[in-house]
C-alpha positions in Angstrom: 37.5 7.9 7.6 37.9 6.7 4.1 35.9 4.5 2.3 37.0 0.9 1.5 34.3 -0.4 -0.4 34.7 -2.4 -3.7 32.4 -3.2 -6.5 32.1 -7.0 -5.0 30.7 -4.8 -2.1 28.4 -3.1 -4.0 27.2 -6.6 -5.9 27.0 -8.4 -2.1 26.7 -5.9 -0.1 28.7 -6.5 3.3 25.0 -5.5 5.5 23.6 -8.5 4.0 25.9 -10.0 7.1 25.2 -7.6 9.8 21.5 -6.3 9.4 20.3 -9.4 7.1 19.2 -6.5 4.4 20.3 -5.6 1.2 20.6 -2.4 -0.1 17.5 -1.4 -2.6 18.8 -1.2 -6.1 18.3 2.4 -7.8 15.1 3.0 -9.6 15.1 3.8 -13.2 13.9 7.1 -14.0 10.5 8.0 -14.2 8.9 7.4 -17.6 6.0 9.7 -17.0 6.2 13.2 -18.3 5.1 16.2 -17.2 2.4 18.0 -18.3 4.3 20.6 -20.6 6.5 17.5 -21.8 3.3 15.9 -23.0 2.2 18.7 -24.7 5.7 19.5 -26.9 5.4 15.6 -27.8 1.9 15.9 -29.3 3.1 19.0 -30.8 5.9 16.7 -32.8 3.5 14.3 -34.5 3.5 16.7 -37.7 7.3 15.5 -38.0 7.1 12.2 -36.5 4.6 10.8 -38.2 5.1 10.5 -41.6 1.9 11.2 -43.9 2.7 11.0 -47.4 0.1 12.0 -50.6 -0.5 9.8 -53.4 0.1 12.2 -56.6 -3.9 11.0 -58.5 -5.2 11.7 -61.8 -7.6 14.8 -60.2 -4.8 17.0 -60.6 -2.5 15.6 -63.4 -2.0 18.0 -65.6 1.4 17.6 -68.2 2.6 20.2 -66.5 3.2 18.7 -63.4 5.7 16.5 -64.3 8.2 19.3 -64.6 7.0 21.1 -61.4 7.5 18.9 -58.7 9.1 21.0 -56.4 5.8 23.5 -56.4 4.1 20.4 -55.7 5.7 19.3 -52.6 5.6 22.3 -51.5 2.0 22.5 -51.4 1.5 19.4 -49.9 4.6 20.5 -47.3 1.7 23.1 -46.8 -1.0 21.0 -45.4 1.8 19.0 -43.3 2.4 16.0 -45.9 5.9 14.7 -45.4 6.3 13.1 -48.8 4.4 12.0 -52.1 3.9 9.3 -53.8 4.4 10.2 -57.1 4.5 8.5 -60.6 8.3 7.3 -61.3 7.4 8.1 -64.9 5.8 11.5 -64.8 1.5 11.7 -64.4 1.2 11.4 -68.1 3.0 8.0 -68.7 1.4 7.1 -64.9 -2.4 7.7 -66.0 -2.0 6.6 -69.5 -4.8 4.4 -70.4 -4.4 1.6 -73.0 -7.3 1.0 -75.5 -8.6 -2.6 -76.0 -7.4 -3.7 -79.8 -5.0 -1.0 -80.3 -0.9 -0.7 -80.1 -0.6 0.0 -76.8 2.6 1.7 -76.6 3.1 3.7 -73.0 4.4 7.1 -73.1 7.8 7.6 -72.5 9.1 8.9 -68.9 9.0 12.1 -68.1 10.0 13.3 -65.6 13.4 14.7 -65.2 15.8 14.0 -62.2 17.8 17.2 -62.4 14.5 19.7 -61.5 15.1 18.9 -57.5 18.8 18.0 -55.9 19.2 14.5 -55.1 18.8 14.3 -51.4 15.3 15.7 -51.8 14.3 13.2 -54.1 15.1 10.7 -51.4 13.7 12.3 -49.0 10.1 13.9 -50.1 9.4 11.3 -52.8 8.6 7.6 -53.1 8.5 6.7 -56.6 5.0 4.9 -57.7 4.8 2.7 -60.6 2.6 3.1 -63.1 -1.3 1.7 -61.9 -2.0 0.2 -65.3 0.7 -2.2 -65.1 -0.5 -5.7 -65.2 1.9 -8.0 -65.5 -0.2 -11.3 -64.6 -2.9 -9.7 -67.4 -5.0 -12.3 -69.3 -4.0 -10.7 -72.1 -0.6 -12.3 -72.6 0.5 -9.2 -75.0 -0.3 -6.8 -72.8 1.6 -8.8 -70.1 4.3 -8.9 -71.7 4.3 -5.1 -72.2 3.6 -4.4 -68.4 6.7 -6.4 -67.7 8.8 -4.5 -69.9 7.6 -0.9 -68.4 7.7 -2.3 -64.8 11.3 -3.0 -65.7 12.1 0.2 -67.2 10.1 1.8 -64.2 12.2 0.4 -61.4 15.6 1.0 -63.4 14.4 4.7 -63.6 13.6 4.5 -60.1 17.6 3.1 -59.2 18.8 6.0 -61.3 17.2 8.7 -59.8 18.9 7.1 -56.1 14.9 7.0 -54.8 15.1 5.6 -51.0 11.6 4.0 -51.8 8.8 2.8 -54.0 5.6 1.7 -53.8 3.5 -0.8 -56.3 -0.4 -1.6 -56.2 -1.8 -5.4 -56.4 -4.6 -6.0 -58.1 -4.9 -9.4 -58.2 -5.3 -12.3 -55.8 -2.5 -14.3 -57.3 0.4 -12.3 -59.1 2.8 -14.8 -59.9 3.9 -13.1 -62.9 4.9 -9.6 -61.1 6.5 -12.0 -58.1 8.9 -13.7 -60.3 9.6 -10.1 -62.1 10.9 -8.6 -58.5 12.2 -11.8 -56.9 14.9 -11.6 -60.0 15.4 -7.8 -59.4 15.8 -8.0 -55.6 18.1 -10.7 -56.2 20.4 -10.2 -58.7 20.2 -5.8 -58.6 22.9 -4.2 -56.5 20.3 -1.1 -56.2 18.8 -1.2 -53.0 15.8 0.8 -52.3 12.5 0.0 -49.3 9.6 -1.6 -51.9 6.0 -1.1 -50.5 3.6 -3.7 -51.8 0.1 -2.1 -51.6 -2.2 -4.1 -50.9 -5.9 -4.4 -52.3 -8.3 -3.3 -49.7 -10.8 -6.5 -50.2 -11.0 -9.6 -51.9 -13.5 -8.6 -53.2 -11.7 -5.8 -55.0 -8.9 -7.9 -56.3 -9.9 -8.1 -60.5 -9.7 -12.1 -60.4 -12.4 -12.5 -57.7 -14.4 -14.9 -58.5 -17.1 -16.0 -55.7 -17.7 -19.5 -57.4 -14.0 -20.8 -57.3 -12.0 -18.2 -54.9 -11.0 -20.4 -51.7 -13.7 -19.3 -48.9 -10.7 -18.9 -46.8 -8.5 -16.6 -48.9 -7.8 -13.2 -47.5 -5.4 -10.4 -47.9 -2.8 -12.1 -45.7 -2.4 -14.9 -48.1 -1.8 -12.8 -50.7 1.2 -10.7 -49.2 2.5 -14.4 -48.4 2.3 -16.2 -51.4 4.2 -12.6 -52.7 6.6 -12.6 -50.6 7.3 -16.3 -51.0 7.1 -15.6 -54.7 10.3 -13.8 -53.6 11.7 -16.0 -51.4 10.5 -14.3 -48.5 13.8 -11.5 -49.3 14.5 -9.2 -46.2 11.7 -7.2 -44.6 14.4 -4.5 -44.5 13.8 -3.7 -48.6 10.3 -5.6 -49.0 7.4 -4.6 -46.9 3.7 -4.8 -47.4 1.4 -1.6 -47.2 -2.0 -2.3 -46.3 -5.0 -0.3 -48.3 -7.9 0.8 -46.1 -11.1 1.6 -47.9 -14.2 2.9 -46.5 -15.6 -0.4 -45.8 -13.0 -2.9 -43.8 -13.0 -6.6 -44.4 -13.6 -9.1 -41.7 -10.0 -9.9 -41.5 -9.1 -6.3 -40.5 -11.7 -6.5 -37.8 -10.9 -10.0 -36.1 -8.0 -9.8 -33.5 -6.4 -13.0 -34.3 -6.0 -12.3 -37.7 -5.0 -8.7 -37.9 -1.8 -9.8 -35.4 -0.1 -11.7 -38.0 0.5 -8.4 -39.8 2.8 -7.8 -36.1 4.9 -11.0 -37.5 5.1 -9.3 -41.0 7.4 -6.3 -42.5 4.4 -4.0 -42.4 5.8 -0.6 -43.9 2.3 1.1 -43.4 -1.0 1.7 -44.6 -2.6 3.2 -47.3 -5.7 5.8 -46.7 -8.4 5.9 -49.0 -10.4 9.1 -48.3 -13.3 8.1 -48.7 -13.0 6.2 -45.0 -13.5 10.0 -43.6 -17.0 11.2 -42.3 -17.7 14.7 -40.4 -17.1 15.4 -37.1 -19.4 17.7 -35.0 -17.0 20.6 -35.4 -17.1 19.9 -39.2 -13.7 18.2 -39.1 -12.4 15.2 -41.5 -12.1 12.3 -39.1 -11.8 8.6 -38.9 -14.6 6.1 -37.4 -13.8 3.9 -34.5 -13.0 0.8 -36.1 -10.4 2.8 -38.7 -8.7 4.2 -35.6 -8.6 1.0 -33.7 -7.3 -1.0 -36.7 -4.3 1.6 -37.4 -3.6 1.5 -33.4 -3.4 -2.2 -33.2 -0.5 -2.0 -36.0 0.8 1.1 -35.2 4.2 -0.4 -33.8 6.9 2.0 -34.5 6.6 5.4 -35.6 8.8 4.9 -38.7 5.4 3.6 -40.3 4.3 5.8 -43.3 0.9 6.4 -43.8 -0.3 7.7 -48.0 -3.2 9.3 -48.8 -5.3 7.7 -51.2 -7.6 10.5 -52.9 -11.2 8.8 -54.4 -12.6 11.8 -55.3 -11.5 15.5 -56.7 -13.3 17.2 -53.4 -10.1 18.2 -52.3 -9.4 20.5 -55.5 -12.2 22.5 -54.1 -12.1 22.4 -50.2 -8.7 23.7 -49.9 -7.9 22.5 -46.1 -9.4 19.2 -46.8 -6.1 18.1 -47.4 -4.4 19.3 -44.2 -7.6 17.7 -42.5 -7.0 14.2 -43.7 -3.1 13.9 -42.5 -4.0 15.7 -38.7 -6.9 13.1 -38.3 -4.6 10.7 -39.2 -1.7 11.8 -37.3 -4.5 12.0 -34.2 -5.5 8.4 -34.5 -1.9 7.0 -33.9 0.4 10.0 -32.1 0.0 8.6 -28.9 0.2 5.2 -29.4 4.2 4.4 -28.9 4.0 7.0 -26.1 1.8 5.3 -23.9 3.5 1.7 -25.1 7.3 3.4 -23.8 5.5 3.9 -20.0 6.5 0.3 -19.8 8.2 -1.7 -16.8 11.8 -2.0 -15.8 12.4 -5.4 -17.2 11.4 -3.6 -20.7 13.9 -0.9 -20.2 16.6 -3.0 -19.8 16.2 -5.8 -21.7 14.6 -3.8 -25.2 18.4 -3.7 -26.6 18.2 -7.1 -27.0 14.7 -7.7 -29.5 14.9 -10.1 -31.9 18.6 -10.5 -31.7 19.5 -14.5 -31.9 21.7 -15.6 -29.4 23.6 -19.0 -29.1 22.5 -20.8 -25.7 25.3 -20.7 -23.1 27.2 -24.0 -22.6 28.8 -23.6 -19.1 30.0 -27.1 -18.9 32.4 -26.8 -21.9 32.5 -23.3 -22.0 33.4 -21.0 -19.2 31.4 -18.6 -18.5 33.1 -14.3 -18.2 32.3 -11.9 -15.6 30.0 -10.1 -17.8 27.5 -12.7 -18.0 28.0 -13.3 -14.6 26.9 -9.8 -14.2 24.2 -10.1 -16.2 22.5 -13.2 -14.5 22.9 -11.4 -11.1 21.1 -8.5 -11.8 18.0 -10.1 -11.6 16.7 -9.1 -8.1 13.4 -11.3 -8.5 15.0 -14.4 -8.4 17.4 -14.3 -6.4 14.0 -13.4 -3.8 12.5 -16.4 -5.2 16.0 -18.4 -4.2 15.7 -16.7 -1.0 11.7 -17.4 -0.1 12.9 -21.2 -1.1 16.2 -21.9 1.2 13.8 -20.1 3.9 11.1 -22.6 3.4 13.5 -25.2 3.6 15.4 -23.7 6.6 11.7 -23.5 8.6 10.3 -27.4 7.8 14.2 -28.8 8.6 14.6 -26.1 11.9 11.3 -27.1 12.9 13.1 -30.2 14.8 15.2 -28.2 17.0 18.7 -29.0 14.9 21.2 -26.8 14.9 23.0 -27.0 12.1 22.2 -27.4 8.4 24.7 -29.2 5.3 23.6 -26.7 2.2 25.5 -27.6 -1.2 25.5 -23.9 -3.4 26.3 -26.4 -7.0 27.3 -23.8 -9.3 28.2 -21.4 -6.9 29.5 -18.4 -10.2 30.5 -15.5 -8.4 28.3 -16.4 -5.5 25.3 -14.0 -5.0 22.9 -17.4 -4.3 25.7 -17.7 -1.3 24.6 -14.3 -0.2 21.2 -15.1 -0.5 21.3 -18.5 1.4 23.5 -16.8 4.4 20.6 -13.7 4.5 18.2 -16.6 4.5 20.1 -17.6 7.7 20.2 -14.8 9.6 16.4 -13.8 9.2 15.2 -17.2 10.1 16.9 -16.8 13.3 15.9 -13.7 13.7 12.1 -14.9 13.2 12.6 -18.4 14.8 15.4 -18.5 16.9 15.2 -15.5 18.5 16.6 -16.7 22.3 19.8 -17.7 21.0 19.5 -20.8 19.7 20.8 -21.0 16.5 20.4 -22.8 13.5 23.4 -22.7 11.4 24.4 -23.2 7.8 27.5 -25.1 6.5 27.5 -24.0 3.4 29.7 -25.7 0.7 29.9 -23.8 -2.7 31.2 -26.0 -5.6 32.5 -24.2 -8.7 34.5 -25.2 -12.1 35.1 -22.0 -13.3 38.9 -21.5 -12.1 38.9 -17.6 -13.0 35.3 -17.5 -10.7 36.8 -19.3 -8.0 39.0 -16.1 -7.3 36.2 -14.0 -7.2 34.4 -16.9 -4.7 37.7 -16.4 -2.2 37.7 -12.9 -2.3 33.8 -12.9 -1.1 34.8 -15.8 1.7 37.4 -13.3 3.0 35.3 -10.0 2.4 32.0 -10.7 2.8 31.4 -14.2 3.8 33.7 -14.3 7.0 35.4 -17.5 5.7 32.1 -19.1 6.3 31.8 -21.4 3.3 34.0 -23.9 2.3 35.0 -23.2 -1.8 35.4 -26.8 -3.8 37.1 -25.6 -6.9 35.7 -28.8 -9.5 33.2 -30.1 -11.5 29.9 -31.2 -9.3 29.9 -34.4 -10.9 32.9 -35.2 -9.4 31.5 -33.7 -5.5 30.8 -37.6 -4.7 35.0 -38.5 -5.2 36.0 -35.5 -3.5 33.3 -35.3 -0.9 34.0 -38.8 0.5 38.2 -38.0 0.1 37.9 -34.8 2.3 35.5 -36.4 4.5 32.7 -33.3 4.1 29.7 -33.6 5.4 26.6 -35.0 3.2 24.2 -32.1 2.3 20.5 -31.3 3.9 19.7 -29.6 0.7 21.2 -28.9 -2.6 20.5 -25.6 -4.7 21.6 -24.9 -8.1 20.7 -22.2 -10.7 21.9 -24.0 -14.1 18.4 -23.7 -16.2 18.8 -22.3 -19.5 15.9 -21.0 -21.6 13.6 -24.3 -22.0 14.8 -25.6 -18.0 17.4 -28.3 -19.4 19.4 -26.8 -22.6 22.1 -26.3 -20.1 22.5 -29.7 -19.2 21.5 -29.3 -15.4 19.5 -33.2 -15.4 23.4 -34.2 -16.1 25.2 -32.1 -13.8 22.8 -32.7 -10.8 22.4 -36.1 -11.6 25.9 -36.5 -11.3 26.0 -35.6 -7.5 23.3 -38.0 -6.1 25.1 -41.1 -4.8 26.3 -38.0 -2.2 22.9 -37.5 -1.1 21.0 -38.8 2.0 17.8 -40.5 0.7 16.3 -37.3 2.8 18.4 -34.6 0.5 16.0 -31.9 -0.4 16.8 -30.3 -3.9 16.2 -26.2 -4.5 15.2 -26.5 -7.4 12.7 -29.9 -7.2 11.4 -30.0 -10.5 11.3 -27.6 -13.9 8.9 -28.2 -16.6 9.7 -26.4 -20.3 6.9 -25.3 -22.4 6.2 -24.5 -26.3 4.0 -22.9 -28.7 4.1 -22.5 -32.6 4.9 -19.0 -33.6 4.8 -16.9 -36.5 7.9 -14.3 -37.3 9.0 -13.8 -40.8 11.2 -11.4 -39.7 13.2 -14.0 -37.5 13.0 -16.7 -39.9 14.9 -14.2 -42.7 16.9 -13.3 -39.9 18.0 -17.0 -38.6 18.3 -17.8 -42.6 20.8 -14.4 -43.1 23.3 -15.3 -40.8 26.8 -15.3 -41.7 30.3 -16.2 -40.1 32.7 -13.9 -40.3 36.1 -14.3 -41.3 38.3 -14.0 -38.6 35.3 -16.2 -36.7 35.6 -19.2 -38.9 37.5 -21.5 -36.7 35.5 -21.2 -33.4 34.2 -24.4 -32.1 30.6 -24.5 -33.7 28.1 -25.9 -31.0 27.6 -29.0 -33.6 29.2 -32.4 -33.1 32.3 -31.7 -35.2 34.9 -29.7 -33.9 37.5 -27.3 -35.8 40.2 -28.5 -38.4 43.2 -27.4 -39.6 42.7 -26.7 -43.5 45.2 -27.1 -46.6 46.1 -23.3 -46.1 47.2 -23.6 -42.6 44.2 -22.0 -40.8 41.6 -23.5 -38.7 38.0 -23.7 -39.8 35.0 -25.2 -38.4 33.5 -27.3 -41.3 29.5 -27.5 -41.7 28.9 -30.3 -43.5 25.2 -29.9 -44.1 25.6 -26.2 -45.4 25.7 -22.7 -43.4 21.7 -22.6 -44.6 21.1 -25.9 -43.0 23.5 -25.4 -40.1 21.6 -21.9 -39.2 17.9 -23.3 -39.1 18.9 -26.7 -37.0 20.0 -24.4 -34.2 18.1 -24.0 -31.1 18.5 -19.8 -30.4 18.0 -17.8 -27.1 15.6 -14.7 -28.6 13.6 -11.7 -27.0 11.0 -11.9 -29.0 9.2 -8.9 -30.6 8.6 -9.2 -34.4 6.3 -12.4 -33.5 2.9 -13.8 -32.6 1.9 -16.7 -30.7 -0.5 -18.9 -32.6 -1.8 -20.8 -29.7 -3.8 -19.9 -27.4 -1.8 -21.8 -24.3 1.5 -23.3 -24.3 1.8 -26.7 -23.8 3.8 -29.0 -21.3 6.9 -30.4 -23.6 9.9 -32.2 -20.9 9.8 -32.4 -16.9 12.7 -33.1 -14.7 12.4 -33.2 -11.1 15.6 -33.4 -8.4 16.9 -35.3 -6.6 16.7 -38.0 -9.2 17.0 -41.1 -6.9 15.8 -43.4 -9.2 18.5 -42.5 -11.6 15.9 -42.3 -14.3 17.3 -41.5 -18.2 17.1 -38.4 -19.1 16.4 -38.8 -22.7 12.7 -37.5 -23.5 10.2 -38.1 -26.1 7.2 -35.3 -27.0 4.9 -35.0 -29.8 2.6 -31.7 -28.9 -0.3 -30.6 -31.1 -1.8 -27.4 -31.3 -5.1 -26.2 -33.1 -4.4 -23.4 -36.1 -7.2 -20.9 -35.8 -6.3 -18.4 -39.3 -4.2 -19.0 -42.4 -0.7 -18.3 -41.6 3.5 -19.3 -42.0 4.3 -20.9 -39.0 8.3 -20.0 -38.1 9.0 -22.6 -35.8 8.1 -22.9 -31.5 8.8 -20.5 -28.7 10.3 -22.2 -25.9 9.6 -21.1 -22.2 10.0 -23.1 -18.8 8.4 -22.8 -15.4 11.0 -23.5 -12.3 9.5 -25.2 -8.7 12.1 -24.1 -7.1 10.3 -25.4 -3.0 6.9 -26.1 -2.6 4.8 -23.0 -4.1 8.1 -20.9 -4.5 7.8 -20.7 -8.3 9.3 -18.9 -10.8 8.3 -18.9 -15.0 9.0 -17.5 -18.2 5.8 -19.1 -19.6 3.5 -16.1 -21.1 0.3 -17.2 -19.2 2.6 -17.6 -15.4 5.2 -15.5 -16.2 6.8 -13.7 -13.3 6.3 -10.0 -12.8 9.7 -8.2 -13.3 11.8 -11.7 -13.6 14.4 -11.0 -16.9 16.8 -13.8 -16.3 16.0 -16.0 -19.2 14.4 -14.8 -22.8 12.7 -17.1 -25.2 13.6 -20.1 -26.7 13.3 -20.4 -30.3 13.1 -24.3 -32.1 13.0 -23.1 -35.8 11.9 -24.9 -38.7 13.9 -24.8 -42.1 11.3 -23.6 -44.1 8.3 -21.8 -43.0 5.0 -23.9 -43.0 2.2 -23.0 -44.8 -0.8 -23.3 -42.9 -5.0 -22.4 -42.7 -7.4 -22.0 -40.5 -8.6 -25.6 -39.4 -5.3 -27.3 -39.3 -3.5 -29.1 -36.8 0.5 -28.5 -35.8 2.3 -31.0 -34.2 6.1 -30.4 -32.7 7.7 -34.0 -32.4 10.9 -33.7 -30.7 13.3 -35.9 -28.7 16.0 -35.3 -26.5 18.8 -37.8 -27.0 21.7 -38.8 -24.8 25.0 -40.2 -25.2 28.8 -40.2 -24.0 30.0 -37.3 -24.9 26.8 -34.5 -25.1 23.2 -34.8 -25.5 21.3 -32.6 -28.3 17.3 -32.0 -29.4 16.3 -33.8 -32.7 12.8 -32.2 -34.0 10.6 -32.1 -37.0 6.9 -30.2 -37.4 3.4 -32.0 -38.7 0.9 -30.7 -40.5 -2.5 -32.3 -40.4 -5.3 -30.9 -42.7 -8.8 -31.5 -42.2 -9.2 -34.0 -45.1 -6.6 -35.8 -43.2 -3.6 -34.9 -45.5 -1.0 -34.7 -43.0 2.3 -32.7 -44.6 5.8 -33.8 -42.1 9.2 -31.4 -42.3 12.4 -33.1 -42.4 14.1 -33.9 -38.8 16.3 -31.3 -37.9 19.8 -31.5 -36.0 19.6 -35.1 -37.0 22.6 -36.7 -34.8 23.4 -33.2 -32.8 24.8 -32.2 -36.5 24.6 -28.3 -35.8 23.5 -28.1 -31.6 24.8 -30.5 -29.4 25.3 -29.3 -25.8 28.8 -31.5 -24.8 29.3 -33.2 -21.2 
């Protein structure tokens, strides 16, 4: 007999009726190797991690500038992926200038044409010369750095390099970050720029112990570069962080080594004088080296450079080849053991750090592909279920036998499968000598194109169980009483969005209560949202990027105005505060990945809780403060909510709570315009307030900084007047 199953079979499956089971869902696929698959992926590291030599003056010899390819082929040799190597030849790179004299650098020398041009970009990154100085005392000899740095970095364009690298010396480079926030700018040449780091403080030529902030480390001085350079994208400007034999206490504290997770870290740079002896006689790293590297060690597209302090290497031939396989040990493993992750990783890792625009289901109807989306989520729809049951057990307990359930919001109507399942095994628990408790279930749905799919289940799946009210639920009360339905025993809805009530639900269930019996139970009863300052410099430059495209320019924005019809005939959606402005006063849906959490708890922001009989506003008024505990930019707030859905049937998104496996709702993100500069010993404050009127309701916001003098610092109020996200009714 053939099969007449459908795909609205598959999503409800018809059993759900006749054995109150579902079908399991399909596992994903094992991530655990085996045995020989492990081995073959160790066996890759040589060409997955990328080592790379730094070309020093030990073995700069004229000559060398004209035999390049003999020398990466030697350092191919001892499994080095790339070099490092002067973008003006070793004699021009190790020149030396003398105090009092002319000071005129040697000319570049090294010629392009000795390899072909893809293996330039490939096997080289071009390094400029270490004696530039361009924030020198000496203002002659800055002037002259600038100059060669500028010649060094056209050379390096020319020659189509895919990257270069540049050493800081100093603790503040003002001089060298005005130089490259012009180039990166205003040059069409685009090419990945590695800002090494120094390796201390302490190392950095301006250290001075008398008048060098206690609290200055080598995060503050990438930042204040890279905001020398108005924090321009991680893509072409990343920071490379130099590890010497002795690591700082910055490198060693937890707290303050993850900001470099919120940062465009290209890699790390290896001085080789961090390597001791093992017992088999073997380079290797210490303990804390290897944990450092495998806290950061995010992505194998990190490079790692070689940093030779001493000529040992000349003479111990497979030194070299020593120093990139203890390397390549301390890390190979790391984004192996990461990808075993759950599930909800696997399918929601497409989506990192991309922003998305929360969903406005009241003015906007929602497709069948986000409907498909929300119903994956087997945890919740449990949670749902463990709810109605709880419900159906304290209301059965009486001996009725029948119960008025209201699905508000019924989308294409899996909570209606859940609350009929819900049914079937409380009477197969509780009612077990025929007595019955039954559910008149009422679904009530806007969405005219999910209303068809709604009928189709009825017929199909439902049994023309449930009675289908195609309309807006604020306007249940008028029809209800026209049609002469029944009042409900309990409500449920599912209309959260990211931070519980950016999706308007306090409106659309406050607009069914004069239907309710002063008894009405409400699945969900309450929903609290939660925030926490972050750091991300990534999503800030991301948020501050964004564009419209063209043929996208007259789509309602989710601001106040709508679009207009322009002197040229075509619609546009005007942004009166500017597309920069605009971008940062929206509030985002994100995964979050490129970020860190700078408190250690999230803290309570709004609560709702259902049926609200006292018809209570729901405008609301927070002002949150949170301890800083390291120097740092702080990005703007993650949002999160937790969701009491009956009694201790729970669900959250909050980090600390969050439910196991649950991938229904990502992150919200409450940006700032610019980032805020803050140090160990401050105080944050989010002050935001949800506002109310006719025709929406919208989140005004605006960040305080409170130092310990008592200098308090206050950002402008964002979204002032739902200007750029207003959520209409």
């Amino acid at each position: 007999m053939s099969s007449h199953r459908t795909y609205a079979d598959d999503l409800f499956p018809q059993e759900v009726m006749d054995s109150g089971t579902a079908t399991p869902p399909q596992d994903y696929p094992s991530s655990t190797s085996s045995q020989s698959s492990h081995q073959h992926y160790l066996e890759s590291a040589n060409s997955r991690i990328h080592v790379g030599w730094v070309t020093s003056p030990y073995e700069a010899k004229e000559e060398l500038d004209t035999a390049i390819s003999g020398h990466c082929s030697r350092l191919g040799e001892a499994k080095y992926t790339f070099v490092a190597f002067p973008v003006g030849g070793v004699v021009r790179g190790f020149w030396k200038p003398v105090e009092g004299a002319k000071n005129e650098p040697p000319a570049i020398q090294l010629p392009d044409v000795q390899l072909a041009n893809n293996l330039w970009e490939t096997y080289v990154t071009g390094r400029t010369s270490p004696w530039i100085d361009c924030d020198s005392e000496d203002p002659k000899f800055a002037e002259i750095s600038e100059e060669s740095l500028i010649t060094e970095l056209n050379y390096i364009a020319y020659m189509g390099l895919n990257s270069m690298t540049i050493q800081l010396n100093r603790i503040s480079s003002p001089r060298t970050a005005a130089l490259f926030n012009k180039w990166v700018w205003t040059r069409n040449t685009r090419f990945t720029m590695w800002i090494q780091l120094p390796s201390s403080i302490e190392q950095c030529v301006d250290f001075d112990p008398q008048s060098t902030p206690k609290n200055m480390d080598i995060w503050t001085i990438w930042a204040n570069f890279r905001q020398g350079c108005y924090n321009f994208s991680g893509v072409y400007l990343q920071a490379m962080l130099r590890i010497a034999g002795d690591l700082p206490d910055e490198f060693v504290d937890t707290k303050r080594v993850d900001r470099w997770k919120a940062e465009p870290l290209g890699g790390f740079v290896v001085e080789t004088d961090v390597y001791a002896t093992d017992r088999n006689g073997m380079a290797s790293l210490s303990s804390a080296h290897i944990s450092f590297l495998r806290q950061l060690w995010s992505s194998d597209d990190l490079r790692i450079l070689v940093d030779p302090k001493t000529d040992t290497f000349l003479y111990n031939v497979t030194l070299k080849a020593e120093y990139a396989l203890a390397l390549r040990q301390a890390v190979r493993d790391v984004n192996y053991k990461s990808s075993e992750s759950s599930t909800t990783s696997l399918a929601v890792s497409e989506y990192k750090d991309v922003l998305q625009a929360p969903l406005q289901p009241l003015s906007e109807n929602l497709d069948s592909s986000v409907y498909n989306v929300f119903e994956q989520d087997k945890i919740k729809y449990d949670a749902y279920g463990d709810a109605v049951m709880g419900v159906l057990k304290e209301l059965g307990a009486d001996g009725r036998r029948e119960i008025v359930i209201y699905l508000l919001g019924g989308g294409r109507g899996p909570i209606g499968t859940t609350i009929l399942r819900a049914e079937k095994d409380y009477n197969t628990k509780f009612r077990q000598k025929g007595d019955h408790l039954k559910v008149k279930l009422y679904i009530v749905e806007k969405n005219a194109n999910a209303i068809i799919t709604l009928r189709y289940m009825n017929h199909r799946t439902w049994r023309r169980r449930v009675t289908i009210i195609e309309s807006d639920m604020r306007r249940l009360p008028e029809i209800a009483r026209k049609m002469n339905y029944h009042q409900p025993d309990l409500i449920v809805s599912e209309l959260l969005g990211s931070i519980g009530d950016n999706e308007l639900s306090p409106e659309c269930l406050d607009g069914v209560t004069d239907f309710l019996k002063p008894e009405t139970i409400s699945i969900p009863q309450k929903y609290i949202s939660y925030v926490a300052p972050i750091m991300s410099n990534h999503i800030h430059q991301t948020i501050r990027a964004q564009s419209i495209p063209y043929l996208a320019r007259g789509l309602p924005s989710h601001g106040r105005l709508q679009p207009e019809l322009n002197g040229e005939g075509a619609w546009v959606q005007l942004y009166p505060q500017g597309d920069i402005i605009n971008n940062m006063d929206q509030i985002y849906v994100v995964f979050l990945s490129k970020y860190i959490s700078l408190s250690r708890q999230t803290k309570e922001m709004f609560t709702f809780q259902h049926p609200n009989f006292q018809h209570s506003t729901n405008e609301r008024s927070a002002f949150i403060e949170f301890p800083i505990d390291r120097n740092t930019d702080i990005m703007g707030f993650a949002g999160y909510f937790d969701l009491h859905l009956y009694k201790n049937v729970i669900l959250s998104t909050v980090p600390e709570t969050h439910t196991p496996g649950m991938m229904s709702w990502f992150p919200a993100l409450i940006p700032l315009r610019e980032q805020l500069r803050a140090d160990d010993g401050d105080t944050v404050a989010l002050k935001i307030n949800r506002k109310v009127d006719q025709g929406g309701v919208w989140y005004e916001w605006s960040a305080q900084l409170k130092k310990p003098n008592g200098e308090i610092i206050t950002t402008p109020i964002q979204n002032p007047n739902g200007e750029s996200y207003y959520m209409r009714m």
